[in-house]
N, C-alpha and C positions, 0 to 999 in steps of 0.2 A: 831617279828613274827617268829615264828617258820614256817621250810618248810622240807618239807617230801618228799619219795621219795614216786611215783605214788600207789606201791604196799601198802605203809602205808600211803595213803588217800583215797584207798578203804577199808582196815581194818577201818579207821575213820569213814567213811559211815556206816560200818556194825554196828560200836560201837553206831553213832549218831540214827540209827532205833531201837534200845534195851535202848538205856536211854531217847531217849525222851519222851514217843516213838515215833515215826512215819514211817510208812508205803514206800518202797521202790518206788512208782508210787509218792506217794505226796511229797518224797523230789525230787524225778525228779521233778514234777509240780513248785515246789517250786524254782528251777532251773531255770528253762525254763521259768519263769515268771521275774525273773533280766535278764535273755537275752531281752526277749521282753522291759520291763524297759528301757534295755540301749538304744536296738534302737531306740524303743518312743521319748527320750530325745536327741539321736545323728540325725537320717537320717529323712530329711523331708517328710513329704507325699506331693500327694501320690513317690511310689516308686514301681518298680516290683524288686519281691523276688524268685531265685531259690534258693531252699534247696536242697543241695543234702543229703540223711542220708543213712548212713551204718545201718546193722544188730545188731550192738550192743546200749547199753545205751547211747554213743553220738547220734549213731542214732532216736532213742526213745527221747532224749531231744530234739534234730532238727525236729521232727515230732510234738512235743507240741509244740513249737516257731510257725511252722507253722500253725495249728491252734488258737495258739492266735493271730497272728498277722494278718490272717484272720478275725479272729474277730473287729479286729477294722478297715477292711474292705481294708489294704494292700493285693494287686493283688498276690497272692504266687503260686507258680509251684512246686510238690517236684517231684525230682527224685530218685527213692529206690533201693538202688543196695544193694543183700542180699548176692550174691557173694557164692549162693550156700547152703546158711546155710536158715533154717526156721526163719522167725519174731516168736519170745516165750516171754512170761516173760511181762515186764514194757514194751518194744519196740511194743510188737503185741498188749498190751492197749491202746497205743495211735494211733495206723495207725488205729485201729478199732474207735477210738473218732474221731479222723479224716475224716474216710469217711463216719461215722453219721454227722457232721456238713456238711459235701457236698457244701463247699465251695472253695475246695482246688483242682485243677487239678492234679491227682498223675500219675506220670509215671514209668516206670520199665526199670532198664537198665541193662542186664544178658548178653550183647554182645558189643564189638567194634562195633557193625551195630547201638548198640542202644542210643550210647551216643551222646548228643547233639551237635550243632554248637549253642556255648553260645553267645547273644550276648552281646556287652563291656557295653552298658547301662543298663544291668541288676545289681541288686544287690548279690551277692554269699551267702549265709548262708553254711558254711562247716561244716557237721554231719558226715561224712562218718567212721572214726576210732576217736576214742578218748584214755586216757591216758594209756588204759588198752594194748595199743600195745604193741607185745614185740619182733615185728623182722620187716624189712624193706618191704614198697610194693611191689608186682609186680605182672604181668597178668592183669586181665581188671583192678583194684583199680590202677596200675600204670598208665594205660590208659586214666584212667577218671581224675588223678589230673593233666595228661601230657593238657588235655584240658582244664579243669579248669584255669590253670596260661597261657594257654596260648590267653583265652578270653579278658585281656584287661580289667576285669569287675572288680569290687571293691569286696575284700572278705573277710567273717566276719567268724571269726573260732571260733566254738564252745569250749569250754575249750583247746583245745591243735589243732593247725595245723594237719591237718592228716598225718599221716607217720612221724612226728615226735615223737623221743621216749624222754619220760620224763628226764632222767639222760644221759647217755653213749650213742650220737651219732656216735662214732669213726666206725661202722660197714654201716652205712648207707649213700645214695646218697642223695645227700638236691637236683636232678634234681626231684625226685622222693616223692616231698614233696610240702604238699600247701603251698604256699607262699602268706600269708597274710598281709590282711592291719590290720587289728585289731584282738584281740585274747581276747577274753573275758572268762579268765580262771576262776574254781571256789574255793573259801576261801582262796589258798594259788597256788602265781607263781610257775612255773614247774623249777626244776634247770634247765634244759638247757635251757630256757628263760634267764639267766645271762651270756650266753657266747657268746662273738662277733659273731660266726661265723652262730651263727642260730637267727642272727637281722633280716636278711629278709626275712626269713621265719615265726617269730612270728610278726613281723610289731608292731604297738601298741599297750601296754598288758595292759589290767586292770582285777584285782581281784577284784570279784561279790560276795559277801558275800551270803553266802545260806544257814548261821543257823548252821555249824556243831556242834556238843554239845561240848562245852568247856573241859568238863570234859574228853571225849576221846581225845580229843588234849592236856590237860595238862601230862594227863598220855600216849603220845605218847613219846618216846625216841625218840631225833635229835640231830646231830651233827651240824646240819647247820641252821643257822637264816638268817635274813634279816629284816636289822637297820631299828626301825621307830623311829619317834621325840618322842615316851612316852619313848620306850626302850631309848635311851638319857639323855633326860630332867634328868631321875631318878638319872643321873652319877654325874649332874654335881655340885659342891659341896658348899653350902650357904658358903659366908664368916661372919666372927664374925666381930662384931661393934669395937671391940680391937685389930684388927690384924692389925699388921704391913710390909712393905716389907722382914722383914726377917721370916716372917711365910708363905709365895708363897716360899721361894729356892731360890734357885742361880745357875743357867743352866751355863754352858761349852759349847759354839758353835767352834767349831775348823773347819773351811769354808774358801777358798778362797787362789788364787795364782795368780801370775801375769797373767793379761787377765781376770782374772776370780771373783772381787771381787764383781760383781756386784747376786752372788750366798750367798756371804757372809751378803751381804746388805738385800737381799729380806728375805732369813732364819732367820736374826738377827730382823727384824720387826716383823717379823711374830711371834716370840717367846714372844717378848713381849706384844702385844696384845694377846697372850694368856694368860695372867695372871700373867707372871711369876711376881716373887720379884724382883728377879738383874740377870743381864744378864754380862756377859762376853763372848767376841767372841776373839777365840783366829788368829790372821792371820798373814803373813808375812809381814817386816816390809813396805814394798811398798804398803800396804794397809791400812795405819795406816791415813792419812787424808781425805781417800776417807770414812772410817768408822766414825771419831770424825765430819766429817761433816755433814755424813748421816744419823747416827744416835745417836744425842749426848744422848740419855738414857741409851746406853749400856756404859759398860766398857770395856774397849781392855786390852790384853796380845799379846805381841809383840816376833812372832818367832825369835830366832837369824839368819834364812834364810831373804835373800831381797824377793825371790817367790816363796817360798813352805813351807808347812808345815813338818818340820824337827825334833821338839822336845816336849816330852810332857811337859806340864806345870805343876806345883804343883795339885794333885787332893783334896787335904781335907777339901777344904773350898767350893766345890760344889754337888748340890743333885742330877744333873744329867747331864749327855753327849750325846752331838751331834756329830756326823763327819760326814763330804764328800761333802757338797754343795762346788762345783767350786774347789775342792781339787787338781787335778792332780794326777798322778800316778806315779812321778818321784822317784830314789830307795833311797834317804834319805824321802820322804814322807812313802814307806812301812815301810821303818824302825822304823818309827816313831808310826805307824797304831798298827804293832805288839807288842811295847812294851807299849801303852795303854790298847791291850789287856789282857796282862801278867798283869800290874797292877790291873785287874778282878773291875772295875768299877761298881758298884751294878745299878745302872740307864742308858740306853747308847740306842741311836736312831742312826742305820747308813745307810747313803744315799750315792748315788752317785756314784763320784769317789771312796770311799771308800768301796762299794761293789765288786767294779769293778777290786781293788785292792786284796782285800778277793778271788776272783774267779778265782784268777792266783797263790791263793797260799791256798790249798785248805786243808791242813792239821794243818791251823789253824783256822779253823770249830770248831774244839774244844776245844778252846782257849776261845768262847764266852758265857759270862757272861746267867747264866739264867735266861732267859726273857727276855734279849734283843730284843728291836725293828730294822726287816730291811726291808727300805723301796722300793723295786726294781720296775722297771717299768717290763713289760712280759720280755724284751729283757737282761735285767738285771738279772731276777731268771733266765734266760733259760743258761746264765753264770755260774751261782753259781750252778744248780741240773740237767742242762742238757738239752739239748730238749724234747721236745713232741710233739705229733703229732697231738692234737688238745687240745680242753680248757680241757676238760673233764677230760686227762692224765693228763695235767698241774696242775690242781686241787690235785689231786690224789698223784704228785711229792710235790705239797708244801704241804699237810698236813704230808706226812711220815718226810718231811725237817723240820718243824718245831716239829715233835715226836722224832728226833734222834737227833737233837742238842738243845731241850728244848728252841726254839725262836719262839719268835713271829711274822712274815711273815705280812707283807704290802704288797700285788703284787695290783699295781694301773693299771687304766683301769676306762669305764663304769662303771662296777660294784665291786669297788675296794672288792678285798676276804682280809679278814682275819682271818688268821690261829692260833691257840696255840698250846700250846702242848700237851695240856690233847685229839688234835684234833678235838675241836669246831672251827665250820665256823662262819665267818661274813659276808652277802653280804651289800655293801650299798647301798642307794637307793635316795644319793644325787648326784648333781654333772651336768654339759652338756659338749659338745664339744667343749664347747669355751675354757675349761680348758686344753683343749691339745695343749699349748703352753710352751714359753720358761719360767723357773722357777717358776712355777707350783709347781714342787714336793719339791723345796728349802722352800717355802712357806710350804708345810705340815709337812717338816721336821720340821724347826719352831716349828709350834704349839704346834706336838706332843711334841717336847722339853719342852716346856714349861709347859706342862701338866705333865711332865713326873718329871718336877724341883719338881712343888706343889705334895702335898701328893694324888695326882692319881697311880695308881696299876697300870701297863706295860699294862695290858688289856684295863683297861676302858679309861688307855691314846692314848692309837690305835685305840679305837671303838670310840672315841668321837673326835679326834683329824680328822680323816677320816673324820666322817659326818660331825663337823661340817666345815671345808674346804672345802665340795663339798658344802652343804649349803650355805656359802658368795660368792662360784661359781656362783651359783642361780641368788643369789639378785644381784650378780656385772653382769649378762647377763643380769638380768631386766631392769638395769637402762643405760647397755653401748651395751647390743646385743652380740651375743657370736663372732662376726666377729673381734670384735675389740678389746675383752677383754686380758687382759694383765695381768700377775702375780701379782704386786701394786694394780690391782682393788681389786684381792680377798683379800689382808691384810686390805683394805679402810672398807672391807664388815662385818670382823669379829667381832667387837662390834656389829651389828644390827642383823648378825646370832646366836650370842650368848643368844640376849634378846629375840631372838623368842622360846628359852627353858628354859628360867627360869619362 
């Protein structure tokens, strides 16, 4: 799925009333009727409903909800705050159908005197700004959403929370913003919907399909998506009835030091249930029966270090390289870091300790192979490119990071991003909380590895290696609950996440 920024999904609007055609009121109508839809199907009747709707097209959308859901004989109150500006256009169409039906108690709120004491058993419908905003509340519209959240009541946001701005929150107060339980946005989620910091402000989002015409969104230009299982499924790649283990590759995992093999052990599973052919994990030699016992499919290369990884091994008999699960940072392991780089590796996923090591020696940036995979958690890119001051910048830092050193950027999270270098986004849209536990990301390293061994492209090995790991995140919450879930569940999960897209 392609996602857009606000300004190019009203140009989409405009495109979708010229090709289909249809009329500006009846793609509202058309709108307003998946809102009603959802309620229908989510909140029981009866229920009372206060709408609040703003002066513009959110508002006008909140104003048809309201008479339809009057129509099926839900109790509804709207309150209209115009905030100074005249009802025109699609918005002054439907307050006019609205008070022909005369079913809907409509109030006016032009004053702090005039805003309600809501109370918490109502239901909220929020109309008042939608995605067209382009600067932060304040004066009575800050006033009215300061009541709103602080009613206590359950509230349903018309495509976008109000006061939140589609893209670049970094100027705005989130005190000054509705804070939603559900967000019922339309055809495609808003980017700032993918960033932690505006979770409790969008509460739970679902995207309402409303017909845009295909053809203006094919021919929209984006740099950013957001992975579904068809976009997937298409990656993943039929094997022949004649292949053999030396037609998946033969992965290089170099993981693990004293204390720490148990990174080497999780990553080394997990590589191979991703398909690879042959696995080799290279580790120090103190890990060498904790590995032939845990995992007797791999094959081991034995460091001349007892606990760290100190030297490289022969490269030419493998199609791709791993580093850093449970690595350490000790200065025979850099030493070792930087002259697998100099050997310029044509396949290579780095995690971990290994970035962590990259980020103290920063002039070997360009040292890294192009397309290389790296996999950082926030706290890990914010090492390697710096801080930010909120998702938005961070965004912003890893796509320039991965245009100036031609890498491919894993920043994991929620919504794991990933970046290339031509600067296309990927959000994902697998995954829960059970997954923010301890080797987690040695497990994705894995995968990717192994995707990365077989003849997958650096891209589709990171776009798919992502989803599907949050995917067996999924199914290993289903069957163990995200409480208790554990790194081995999600390796246990990956054969059943994999047949869900073939």
């Amino acid at each position: 799925m392609k996602l857009f920024t606000c300004q190019q999904i009203a140009a989409i609007d405009q495109q979708t009333m010229k090709l289909e055609p249809i009329s500006s009121i009846d793609l509202m109508e058309r709108a307003s009727m998946q809102v009603t839809d959802w309620i229908l199907h989510h909140i029981d009747y009866p229920q009372t409903f206060w709408i609040f709707a703003g002066p513009g097209n959110n508002g006008g959308d909140a104003l048809a909800v309201a008479r339809l859901l009057a129509q099926c004989n839900f109790n509804c109150t709207v309150f209209l705050s115009t905030f100074g500006r005249m009802l025109k256009g699609d918005p002054a169409i439907n307050f006019e159908k609205l008070q022909k039906q005369g079913k809907v108690d409509i109030q006016t709120i032009d004053s702090e005197d005039s805003i309600p004491k809501i109370p918490a058993q109502v239901i909220i419908l929020d109309g008042l700004f939608g995605s067209g905003l382009n600067k932060p509340l304040d004066g009575l519209a800050k006033k009215i959403v300061h009541q709103i959240n602080q009613s206590g009541a359950k509230i349903i946001s018309i495509d976008i929370p109000s006061g939140l701005l589609g893209e670049d929150n970094s100027a705005n107060n989130c005190e000054n913003i509705i804070k939603a339980n559900h967000t019922l946005t339309f055809q495609f989620p808003k980017l700032s919907f993918l960033f932690p910091e505006n979770n409790q402000i969008v509460g739970n989002w679902e995207v309402l399909p409303i017909g845009l015409h295909p053809t203006a969104i094919q021919e929209t230009e984006s740099k950013y998506y957001y992975l579904t299982p068809e976009m997937v499924s298409d990656k993943i790649q039929k094997r022949d009835k004649f292949s053999h283990k030396g037609t998946f590759g033969h992965a290089l995992l170099i993981a693990g030091s004293y204390g720490k093999m148990g990174a080497a052990v999780l990553a080394s599973k997990a590589c191979l249930r991703s398909g690879v052919g042959l696995l080799t994990t290279h580790i120090p030699r103190l890990g060498y029966e904790i590995m032939q016992n845990s995992i007797p499919e791999a094959m081991i290369s034995i460091d001349s270090s007892d606990v760290v990884f100190s030297e490289v091994p022969g490269l030419s008999s493998y199609s791709a390289i791993g580093i850093g699960p449970g690595l350490d940072k000790k200065p025979e392991t850099q030493n070792a870091l930087k002259a697998l780089l100099l050997s310029q590796p044509k396949k290579m996923v780095i995690d971990a300790d290994a970035l962590n090591i990259l980020s103290e020696n920063q002039e070997w940036y360009n040292l890294l192979p192009e397309n290389t995979i790296l996999t950082p958690h926030p706290k890990e890119f914010e090492r390697l490119a710096g801080a930010s001051t909120n998702s938005f910048d961070r965004l912003q830092a890893q796509i320039q990071f991965s245009m100036k050193y031609r890498v491919i950027l894993v920043v994991k999270g929620a919504h794991t991003c990933i970046s290339r270098p031509n600067g296309d986004v990927y959000f994902n849209s697998t995954g829960n909380p059970g997954m923010a536990t301890a080797g987690s990301g040695d497990v994705l390293t894995g995968i990717i590895l192994g995707l990365l061994a077989q003849s997958y492209t650096p891209e589709n090995a990171a776009i798919l290696g992502v989803y599907i790991h949050g995917l067996a995140g999924d199914l290993a919450a289903n069957k163990w609950g995200e409480q208790a879930l554990i790194a081995g569940d999600i390796i246990t999960q990956l054969g059943n996440a994999f047949m869900q897209l073939v």
